[in-house]
C-alpha positions as CSV (number, residue, x, y, z in Angstrom):
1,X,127.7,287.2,190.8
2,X,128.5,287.1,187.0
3,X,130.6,284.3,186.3
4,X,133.2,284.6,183.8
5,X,135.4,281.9,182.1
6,X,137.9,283.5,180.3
7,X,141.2,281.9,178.4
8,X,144.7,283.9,179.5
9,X,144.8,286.9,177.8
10,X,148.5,286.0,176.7
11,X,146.9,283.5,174.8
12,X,144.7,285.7,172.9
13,X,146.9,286.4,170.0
14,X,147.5,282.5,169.2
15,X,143.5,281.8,170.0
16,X,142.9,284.3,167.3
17,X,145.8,283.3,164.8
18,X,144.2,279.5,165.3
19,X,140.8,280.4,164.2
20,X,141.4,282.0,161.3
21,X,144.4,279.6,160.1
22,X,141.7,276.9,161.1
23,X,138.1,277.8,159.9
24,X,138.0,280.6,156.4
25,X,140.1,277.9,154.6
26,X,137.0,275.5,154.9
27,X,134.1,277.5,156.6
28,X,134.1,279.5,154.0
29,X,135.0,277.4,150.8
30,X,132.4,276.2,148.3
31,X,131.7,273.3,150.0
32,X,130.6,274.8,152.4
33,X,127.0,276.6,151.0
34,X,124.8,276.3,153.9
35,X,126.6,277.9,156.4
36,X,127.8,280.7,153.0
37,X,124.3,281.4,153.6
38,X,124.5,282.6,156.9
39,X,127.8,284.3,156.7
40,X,128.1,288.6,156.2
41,X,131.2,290.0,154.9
42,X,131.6,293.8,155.8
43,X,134.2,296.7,156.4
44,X,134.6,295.9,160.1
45,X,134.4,292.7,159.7
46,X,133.4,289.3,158.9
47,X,129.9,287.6,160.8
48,X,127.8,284.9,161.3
49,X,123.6,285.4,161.4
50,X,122.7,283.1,164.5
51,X,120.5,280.4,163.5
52,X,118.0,278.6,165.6
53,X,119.3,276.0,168.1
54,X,123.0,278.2,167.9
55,X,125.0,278.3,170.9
56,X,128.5,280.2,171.1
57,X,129.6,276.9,172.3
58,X,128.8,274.7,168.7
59,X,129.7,277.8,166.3
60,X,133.3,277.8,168.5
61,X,133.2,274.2,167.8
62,X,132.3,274.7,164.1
63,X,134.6,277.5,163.6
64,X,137.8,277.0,165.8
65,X,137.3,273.2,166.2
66,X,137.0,273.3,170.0
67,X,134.4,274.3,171.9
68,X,136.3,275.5,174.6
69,X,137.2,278.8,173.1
70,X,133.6,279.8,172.8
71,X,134.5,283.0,175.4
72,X,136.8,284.5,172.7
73,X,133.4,284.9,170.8
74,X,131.8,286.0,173.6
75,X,135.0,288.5,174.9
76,X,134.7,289.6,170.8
77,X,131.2,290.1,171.3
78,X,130.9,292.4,174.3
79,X,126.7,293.6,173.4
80,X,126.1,289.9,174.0
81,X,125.4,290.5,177.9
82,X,124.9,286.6,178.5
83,X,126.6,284.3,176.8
84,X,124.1,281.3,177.4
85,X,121.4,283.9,175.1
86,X,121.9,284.1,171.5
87,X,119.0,284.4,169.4
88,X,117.9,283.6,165.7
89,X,118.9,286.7,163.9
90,X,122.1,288.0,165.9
91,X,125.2,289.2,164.6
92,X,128.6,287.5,165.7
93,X,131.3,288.9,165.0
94,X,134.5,286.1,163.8
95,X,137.8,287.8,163.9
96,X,138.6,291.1,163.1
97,X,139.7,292.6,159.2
98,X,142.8,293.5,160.6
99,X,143.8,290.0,161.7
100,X,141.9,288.7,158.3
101,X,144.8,290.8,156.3
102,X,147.3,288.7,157.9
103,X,146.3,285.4,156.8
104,X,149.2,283.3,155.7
105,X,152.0,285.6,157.1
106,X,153.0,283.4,160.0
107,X,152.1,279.9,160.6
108,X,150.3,278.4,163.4
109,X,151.6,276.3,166.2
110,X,151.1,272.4,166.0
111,X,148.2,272.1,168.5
112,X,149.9,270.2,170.9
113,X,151.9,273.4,171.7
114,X,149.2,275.2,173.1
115,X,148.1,274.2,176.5
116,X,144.2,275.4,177.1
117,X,143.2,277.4,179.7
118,X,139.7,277.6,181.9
119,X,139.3,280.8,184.9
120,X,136.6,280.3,187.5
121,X,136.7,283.3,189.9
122,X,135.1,281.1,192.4
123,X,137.4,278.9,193.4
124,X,137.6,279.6,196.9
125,X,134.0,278.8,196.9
126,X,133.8,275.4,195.8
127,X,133.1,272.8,198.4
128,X,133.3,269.3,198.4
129,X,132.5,265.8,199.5
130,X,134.5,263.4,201.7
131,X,134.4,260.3,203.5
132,X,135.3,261.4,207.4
133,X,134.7,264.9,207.9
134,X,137.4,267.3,208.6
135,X,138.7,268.5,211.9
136,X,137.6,272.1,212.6
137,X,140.3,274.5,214.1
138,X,137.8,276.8,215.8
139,X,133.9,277.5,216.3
140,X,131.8,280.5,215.3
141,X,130.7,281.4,219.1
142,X,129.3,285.0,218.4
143,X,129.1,287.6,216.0
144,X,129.3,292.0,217.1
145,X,127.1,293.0,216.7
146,X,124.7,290.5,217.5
147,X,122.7,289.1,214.3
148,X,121.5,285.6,213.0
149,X,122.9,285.9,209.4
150,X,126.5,286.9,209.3
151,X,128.4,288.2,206.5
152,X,130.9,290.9,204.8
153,X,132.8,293.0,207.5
154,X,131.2,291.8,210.3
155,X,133.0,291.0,213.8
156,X,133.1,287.2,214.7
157,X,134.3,285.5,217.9
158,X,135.7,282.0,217.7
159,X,136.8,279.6,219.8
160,X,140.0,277.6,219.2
161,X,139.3,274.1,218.8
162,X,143.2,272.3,219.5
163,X,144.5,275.0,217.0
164,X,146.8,278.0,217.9
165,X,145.4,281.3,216.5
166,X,147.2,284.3,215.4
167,X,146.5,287.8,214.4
168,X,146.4,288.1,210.3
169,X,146.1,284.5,209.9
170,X,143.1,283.4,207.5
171,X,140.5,280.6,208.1
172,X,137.9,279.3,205.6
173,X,134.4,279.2,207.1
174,X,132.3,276.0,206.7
175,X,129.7,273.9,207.6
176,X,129.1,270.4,207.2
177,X,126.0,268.8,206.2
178,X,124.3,265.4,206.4
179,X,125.8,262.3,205.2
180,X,125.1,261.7,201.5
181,X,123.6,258.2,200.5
182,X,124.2,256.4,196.8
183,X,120.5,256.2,195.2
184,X,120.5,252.5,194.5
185,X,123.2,250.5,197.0
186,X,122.3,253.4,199.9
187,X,126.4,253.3,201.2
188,X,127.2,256.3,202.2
189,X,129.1,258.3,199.8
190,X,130.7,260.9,202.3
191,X,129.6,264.4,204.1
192,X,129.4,267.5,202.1
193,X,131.5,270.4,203.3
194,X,129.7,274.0,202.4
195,X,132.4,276.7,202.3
196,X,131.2,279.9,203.3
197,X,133.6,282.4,203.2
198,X,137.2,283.7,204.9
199,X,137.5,285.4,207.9
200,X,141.0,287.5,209.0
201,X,142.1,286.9,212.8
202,X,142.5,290.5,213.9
203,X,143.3,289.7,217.9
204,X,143.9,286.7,220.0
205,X,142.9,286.6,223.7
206,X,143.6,283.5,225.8
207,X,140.0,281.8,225.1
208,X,139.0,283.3,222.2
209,X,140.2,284.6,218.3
210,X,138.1,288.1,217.2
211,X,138.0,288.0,213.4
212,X,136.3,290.3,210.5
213,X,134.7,288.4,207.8
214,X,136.7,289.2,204.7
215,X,134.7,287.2,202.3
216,X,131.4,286.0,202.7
217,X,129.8,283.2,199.7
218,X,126.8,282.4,201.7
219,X,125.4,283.4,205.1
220,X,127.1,282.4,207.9
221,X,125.6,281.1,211.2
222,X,126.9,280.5,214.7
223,X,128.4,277.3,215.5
224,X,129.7,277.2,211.9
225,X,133.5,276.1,211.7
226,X,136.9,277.2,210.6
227,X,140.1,275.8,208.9
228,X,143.1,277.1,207.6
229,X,142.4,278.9,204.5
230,X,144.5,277.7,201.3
231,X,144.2,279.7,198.4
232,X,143.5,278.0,194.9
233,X,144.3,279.5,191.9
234,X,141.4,280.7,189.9
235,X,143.0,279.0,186.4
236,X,142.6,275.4,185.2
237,X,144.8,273.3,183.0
238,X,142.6,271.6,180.3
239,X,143.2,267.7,180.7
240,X,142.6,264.7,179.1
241,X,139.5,262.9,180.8
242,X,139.7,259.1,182.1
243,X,139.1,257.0,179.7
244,X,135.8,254.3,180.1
245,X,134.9,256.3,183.1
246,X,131.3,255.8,184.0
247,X,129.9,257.9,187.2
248,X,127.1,259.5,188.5
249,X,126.2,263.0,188.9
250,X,125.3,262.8,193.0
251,X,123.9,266.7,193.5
252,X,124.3,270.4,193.3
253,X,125.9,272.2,195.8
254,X,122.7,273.7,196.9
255,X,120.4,271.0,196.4
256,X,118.8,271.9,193.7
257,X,116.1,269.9,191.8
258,X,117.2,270.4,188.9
259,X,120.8,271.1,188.0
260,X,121.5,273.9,185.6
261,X,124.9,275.4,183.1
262,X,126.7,277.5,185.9
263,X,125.8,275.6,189.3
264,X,128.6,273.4,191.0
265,X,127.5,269.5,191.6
266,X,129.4,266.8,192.4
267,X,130.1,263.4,191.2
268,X,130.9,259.7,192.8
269,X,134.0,259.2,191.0
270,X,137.5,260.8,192.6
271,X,141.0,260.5,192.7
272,X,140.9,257.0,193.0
273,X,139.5,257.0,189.9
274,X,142.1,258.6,187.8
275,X,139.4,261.7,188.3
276,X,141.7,265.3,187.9
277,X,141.3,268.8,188.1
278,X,140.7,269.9,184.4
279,X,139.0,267.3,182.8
280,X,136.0,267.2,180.9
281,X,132.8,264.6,181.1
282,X,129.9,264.2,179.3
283,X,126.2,263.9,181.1
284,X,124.2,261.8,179.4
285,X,120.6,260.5,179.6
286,X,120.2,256.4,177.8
287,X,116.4,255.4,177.8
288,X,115.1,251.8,177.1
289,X,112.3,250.8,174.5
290,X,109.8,247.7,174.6
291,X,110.0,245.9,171.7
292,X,106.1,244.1,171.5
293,X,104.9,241.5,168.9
294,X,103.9,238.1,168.0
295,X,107.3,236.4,169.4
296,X,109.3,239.2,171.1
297,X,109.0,241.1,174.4
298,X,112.0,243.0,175.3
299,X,113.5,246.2,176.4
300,X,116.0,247.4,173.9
301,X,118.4,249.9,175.2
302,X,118.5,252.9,172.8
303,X,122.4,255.0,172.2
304,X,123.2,257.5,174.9
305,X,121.8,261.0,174.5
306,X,124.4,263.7,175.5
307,X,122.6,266.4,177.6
308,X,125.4,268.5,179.2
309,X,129.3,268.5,180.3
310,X,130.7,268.9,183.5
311,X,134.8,270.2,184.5
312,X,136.4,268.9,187.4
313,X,137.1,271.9,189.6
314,X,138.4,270.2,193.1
315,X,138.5,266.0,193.8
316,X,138.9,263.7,196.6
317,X,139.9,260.3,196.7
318,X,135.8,258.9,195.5
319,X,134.3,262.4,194.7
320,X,134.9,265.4,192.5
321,X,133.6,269.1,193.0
322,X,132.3,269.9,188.6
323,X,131.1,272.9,187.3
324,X,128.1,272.2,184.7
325,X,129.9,274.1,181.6
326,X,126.4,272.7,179.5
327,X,123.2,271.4,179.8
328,X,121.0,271.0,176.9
329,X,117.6,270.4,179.4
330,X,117.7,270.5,183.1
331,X,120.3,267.4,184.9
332,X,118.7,265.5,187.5
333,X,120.5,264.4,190.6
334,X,122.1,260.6,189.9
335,X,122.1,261.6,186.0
336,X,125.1,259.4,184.6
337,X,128.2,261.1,183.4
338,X,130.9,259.5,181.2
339,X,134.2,259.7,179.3
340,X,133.3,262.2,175.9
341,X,131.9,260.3,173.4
């Protein structure tokens, strides 16, 4: 599934009256030869020739001054099929001549006005970590027809677990998996609930709920579990981060090796921690040096080395659910994370 994050369209106007108010007055002014170089003035348009090492995210940052609005590039862009793949040599487009004429006619909002805006269509999907794991409402007890991998459409059975069923009602499908230890004190961080999809009570017997699956994010198995499903909206306020916040990056969702821009992890700091839905961190990497001679032996810490940036998407009171926005080289489980810097 593509995954798009895309600013409110409402907003679009103001993004665009922001970038140009912000970045022709200097991009573009004599002081600013080397990236002159690399810029194209034509009929349709003004552009920027990618240079090796470009992403849309540093040319929004160079441009607009935030690198959040790198998917108005990308929306401006539309022959740009993936927005993580620019190459040495392409085209992108800035803003448009039309909006170019208009320079100066109206002024731009103070920048405190303007409240950003993230979309991740996956919402629904994004699982999480907690300390006791939660009470299921029912049981997977059998699929029609009969199969081992369930998904989309199909039939389930499920038996009520203290809960009271009822046709049309909605339940989240989820499993949970095996208590997560911390790499270096080994206390158990919490148990990782894997959402797997919704499923629509159709009829209610006394023993058992039937149910279609309306959604399905992974495969679903027998004995799975259920809970009331809560819908979260797809949009994300922008926040301030915490600051002096020092964490680690625990997993991916998945368990992946190595965690990628795209894939969901999870990190051990929460709501406890000041931790809220919307804020940005930094992933970092910080290597030590020996120092050797005639009267010194040491290990000198070198500066932090940013390598990616995470977004909160869902938190719990010691653990956050973060999508990984960036990653400049592949993150590592237990990879720190920090406050911007």
């Amino acid at each position: 599934m593509r995954r798009e994050t895309i600013l409110r369209k409402g907003l679009w106007g103001v993004v665009l009256t922001l970038i140009i108010a912000s970045w022709p007055l200097a991009a573009l002014s004599a002081g600013s030869t080397s990236i002159d170089e690399h810029i194209i003035e034509t009929e349709t348009g003004v552009y920027y020739i990618v240079q090796p090492g470009d992403t849309l995210w540093d040319l929004s940052q160079r441009f607009s001054d935030s690198p959040w609005l790198w998917p108005d590039l990308w929306t401006e862009n539309q022959e740009i099929p993936n927005p993580h793949l620019i190459y040495p040599g392409d085209r992108i487009k800035l803003y448009r001549r039309a909006d170019r004429d208009t320079l100066g006619d109206t002024p731009p909002p103070a920048p405190e006005q303007i409240q950003k805006m993230f979309t991740y269509i996956d919402m629904d999907a994004v699982g999480f970590i907690r300390k006791t794991a939660l009470a299921p409402s029912g049981f997977i007890m059998d699929v029609d027809p009969p199969k081992n991998l369930i998904s989309d459409y199909d039939v389930v059975y499920i038996r009520p677990q203290g809960h009271t069923f009822a046709a049309g009602q909605q339940f989240t499908i989820y499993r949970t998996l095996k208590p997560i230890k911390d790499n270096e004190s080994k206390a158990t961080i919490g148990i990782q609930h894997f959402l797997l999809g919704v499923a629509e009570v159709t009829e209610v017997t006394p023993d058992i709920a039937v149910a279609k699956i309306i959604k399905s994010y992974r495969p679903v198995q027998i004995e799975d579990m259920v809970t009331p499903y809560i819908e979260r909206s797809a949009t994300i306020a922008l926040q301030e981060s915490v600051p002096g916040l020092l964490g680690k990056v625990i997993c991916s969702e998945e368990h992946h090796k190595m965690i990628a821009s795209e894939i969901t992890a999870f990190i051990d700091k929460g709501e406890s921690d000041g931790v809220e839905v919307g804020q940005r961190y930094t992933v970092f990497e910080q290597r030590a040096s020996r120092i050797i001679d005639g009267k010194t032996n040491k290990l000198i810490q070198l500066p932090r080395t940013d390598i990616g940036s995470v977004l909160v998407l869902h938190t719990e009171e010691t653990t956050a659910t973060v999508l990984v926005t960036r990653s400049r080289t592949g993150i590592e489980p237990w990879t720190p994370v920090s406050t911007p810097f």
